[in-house]
Every structure is written in structure tokens, then in C-alpha cells.
LUMLO-927539 format. One record per residue (C-alpha): residue number from 0; x, y, z. Coordinates in Angstrom, 3 decimals, always signed. Last residue first. Layout:
<kedrens>
KEDREN num     east    north       up
KEDREN NUM        X        Y        Z
...
</kedrens>
This chain:
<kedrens>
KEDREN num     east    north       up
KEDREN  82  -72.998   -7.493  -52.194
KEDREN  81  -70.722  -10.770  -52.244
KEDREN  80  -67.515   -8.331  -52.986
KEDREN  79  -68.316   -6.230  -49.755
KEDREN  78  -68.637   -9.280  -47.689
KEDREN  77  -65.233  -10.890  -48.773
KEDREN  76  -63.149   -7.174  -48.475
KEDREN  75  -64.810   -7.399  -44.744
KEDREN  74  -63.406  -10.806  -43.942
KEDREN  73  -59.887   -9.661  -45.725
KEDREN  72  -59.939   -6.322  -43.255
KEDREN  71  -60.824   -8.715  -40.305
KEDREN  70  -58.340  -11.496  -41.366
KEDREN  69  -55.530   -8.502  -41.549
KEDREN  68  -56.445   -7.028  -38.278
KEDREN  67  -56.259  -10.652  -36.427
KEDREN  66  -53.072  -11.399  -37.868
KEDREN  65  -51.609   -7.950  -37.420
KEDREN  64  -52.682   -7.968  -33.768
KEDREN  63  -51.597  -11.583  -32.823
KEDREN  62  -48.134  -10.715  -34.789
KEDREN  61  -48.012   -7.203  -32.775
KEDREN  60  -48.488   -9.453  -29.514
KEDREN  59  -45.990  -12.103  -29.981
KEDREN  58  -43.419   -9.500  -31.104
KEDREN  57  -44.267   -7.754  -27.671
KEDREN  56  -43.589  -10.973  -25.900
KEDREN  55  -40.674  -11.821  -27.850
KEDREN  54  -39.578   -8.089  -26.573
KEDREN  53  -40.314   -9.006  -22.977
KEDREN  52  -38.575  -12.378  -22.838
KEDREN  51  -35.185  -10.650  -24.532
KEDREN  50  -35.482   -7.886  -21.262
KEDREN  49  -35.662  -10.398  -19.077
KEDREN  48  -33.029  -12.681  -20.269
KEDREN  47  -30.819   -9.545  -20.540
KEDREN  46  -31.648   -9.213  -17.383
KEDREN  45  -30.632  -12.339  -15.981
KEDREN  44  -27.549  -12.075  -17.613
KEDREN  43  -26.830   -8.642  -15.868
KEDREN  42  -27.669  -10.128  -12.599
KEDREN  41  -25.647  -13.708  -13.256
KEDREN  40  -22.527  -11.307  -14.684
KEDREN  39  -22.737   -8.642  -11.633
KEDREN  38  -22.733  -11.946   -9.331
KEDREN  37  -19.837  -13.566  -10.779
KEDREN  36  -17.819  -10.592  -10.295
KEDREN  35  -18.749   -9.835   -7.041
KEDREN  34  -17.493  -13.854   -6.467
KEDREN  33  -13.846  -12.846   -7.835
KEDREN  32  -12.399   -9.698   -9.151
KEDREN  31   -8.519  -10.028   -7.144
KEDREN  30   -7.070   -7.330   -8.468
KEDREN  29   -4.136   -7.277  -11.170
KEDREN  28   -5.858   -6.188  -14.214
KEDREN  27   -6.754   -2.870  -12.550
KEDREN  26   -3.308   -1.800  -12.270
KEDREN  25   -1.474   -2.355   -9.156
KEDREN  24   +1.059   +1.013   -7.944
KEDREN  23   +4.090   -0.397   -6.531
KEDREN  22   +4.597   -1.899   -3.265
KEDREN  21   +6.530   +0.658   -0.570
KEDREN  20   +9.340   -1.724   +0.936
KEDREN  19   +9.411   -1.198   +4.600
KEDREN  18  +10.019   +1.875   +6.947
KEDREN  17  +11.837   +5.321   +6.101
KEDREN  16  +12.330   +7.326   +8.831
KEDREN  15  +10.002  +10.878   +9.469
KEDREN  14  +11.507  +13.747   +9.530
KEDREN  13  +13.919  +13.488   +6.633
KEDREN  12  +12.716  +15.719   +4.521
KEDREN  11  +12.255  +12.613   +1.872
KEDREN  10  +10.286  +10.733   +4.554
KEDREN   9   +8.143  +13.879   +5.565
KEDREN   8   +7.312  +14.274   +2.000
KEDREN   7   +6.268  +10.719   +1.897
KEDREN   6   +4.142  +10.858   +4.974
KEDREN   5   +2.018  +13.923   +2.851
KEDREN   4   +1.873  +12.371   -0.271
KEDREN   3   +0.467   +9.105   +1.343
KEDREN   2   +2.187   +5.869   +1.921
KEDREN   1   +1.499   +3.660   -0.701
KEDREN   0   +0.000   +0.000   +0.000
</kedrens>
């Protein structure tokens, strides 16, 4: 863990003494991700999941409406021509 600016000024003054090996900076690449990881990927999956169930739902509607809609308008075309 670094020191902070404020410790390390006091070091380099002198005030302070130096103790320990300071580790270097880690980059994001080398934390430890584990379990919360796993749980942000099985929320956002099940979401996705959500999300793809409501839009076949919606598709399954607007085909149910265009069906129905075009056997009316046909139905109607068939009475008019009978006239």
C-alpha cells in the first residue's frame, strides 16, 4: 500500500524514517475480481433474459394484432364483394 503524499514528504525531509518496501502502484488487471464478479454477470444475464422475454412478448403481440387485423380487413373485403 502507498504511503500518502504527505508521509512521503516527511520521509524525503527526513523527519520521518523510512520503513518497509513501498509496493508499486497495481493496475486494474491485477485485483482479485472474484465472487462480485460472478454476481454482476448472473444479474446482468438475468436481465438480458428479461429484457429478450419481454420483446418476444411484444413481437408475440403485434403478430396476434396484425393477424387478427388482416383477417378482419380480408373478412370485410369478402362481404363487400358478395354485395
Amino acid at each position: 500500500m502507498r504511503p500518502p503524499m504527505s508521509r512521503v514528504v516527511n520521509m524525503l525531509v527526513g523527519e520521518i524514517e523510512f520503513s518497509g518496501v513501498i509496493s508499486k502502484p497495481s493496475y486494474l488487471t491485477d485485483w482479485e475480481i472474484g465472487e462480485s464478479s460472478d454476481a454482476i454477470s448472473r444479474n446482468l444475464t438475468a436481465q438480458l433474459e428479461d429484457v429478450k422475454n419481454l420483446e418476444m412478448q411484444k413481437v408475440e403481440e403485434n403478430f396476434f394484432l396484425y393477424s387478427n387485423t388482416s383477417r378482419s380487413m380480408m373478412s370485410n373485403e369478402i362481404q363487400e364483394e358478395g354485395r
